[in-house]
C-alpha positions in Angstrom: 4.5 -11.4 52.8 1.9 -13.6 54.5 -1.6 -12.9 54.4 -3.1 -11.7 58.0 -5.8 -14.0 57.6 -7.2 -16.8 54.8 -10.7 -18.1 54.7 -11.8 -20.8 52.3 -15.2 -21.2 51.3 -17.2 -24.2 49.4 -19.4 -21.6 46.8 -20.2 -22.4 43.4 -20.6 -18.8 42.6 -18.8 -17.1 39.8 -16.7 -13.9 40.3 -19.6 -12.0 38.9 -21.9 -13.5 40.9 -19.9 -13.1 43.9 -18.9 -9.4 43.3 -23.0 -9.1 42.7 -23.6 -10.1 46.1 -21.0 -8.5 48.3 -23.7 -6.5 50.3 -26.0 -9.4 51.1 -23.7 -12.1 51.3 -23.2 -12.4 55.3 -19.3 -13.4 54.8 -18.6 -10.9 51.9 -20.4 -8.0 53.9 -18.0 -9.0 57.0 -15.3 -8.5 54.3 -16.2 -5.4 52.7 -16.7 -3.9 56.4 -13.1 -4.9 57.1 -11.6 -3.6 54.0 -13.4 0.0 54.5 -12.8 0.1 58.1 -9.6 -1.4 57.9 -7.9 0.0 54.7 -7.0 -3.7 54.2 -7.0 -5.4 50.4 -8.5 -9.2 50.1 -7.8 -11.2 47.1 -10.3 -13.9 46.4 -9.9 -16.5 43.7 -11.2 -19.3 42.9 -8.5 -22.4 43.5 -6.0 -23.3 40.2 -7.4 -20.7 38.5 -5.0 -16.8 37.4 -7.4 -14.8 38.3 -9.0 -12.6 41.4 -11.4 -10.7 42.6 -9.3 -7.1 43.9 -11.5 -5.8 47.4 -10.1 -2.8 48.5 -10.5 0.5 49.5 -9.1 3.1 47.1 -10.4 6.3 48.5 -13.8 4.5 48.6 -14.8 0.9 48.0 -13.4 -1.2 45.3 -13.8 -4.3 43.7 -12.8 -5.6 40.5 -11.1 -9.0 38.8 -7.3 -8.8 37.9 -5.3 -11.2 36.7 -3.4 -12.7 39.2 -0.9 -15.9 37.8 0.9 -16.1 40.9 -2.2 -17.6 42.7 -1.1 -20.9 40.3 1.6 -21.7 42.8 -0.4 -22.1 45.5 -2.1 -26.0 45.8 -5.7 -25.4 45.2 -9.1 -27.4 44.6 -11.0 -26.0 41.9 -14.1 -26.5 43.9 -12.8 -23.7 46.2 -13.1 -20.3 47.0 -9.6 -18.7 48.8 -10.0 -15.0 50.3 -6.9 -13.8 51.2 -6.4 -10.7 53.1 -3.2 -8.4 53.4 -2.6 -5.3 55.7 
């Protein structure tokens, strides 16, 4: 399955950091507003690392980290944020 869309962003910010600042971040609240609108999921993770951050909307808005190995067999710069989001 591919993604319907993937943004990449340069952010230094951790997963708690980001997950802090979903509602003032202006490309996180684009994100949030698709996922609840939507019903879409976005997986964003941080590149060569097993982990992401879950956005969805689970009969209300959701957001936690879950592992996530498969992510590892992507080609990915550590320096990167990947959101990917599915339908």
């Amino acid at each position: 399955m591919r993604p319907l869309s993937t943004r990449v962003f340069e952010l230094e910010a951790s997963y708690d950091e980001i997950m802090q600042n979903v509602d003032s971040h202006e490309e996180l609240k684009k994100m949030k507003k698709v996922v609840m609108e939507s019903k879409v999921v976005f997986f964003i993770y941080r590149g060569c690392e097993d982990t992401a951050i879950v956005m969805m909307n689970n009969n209300g808005f959701h957001m936690s980290v879950q592992s996530c190995p498969k992510v590892l067999k992507f080609t990915t710069d550590p320096n990167l944020i990947y959101a990917l989001c599915y339908g």
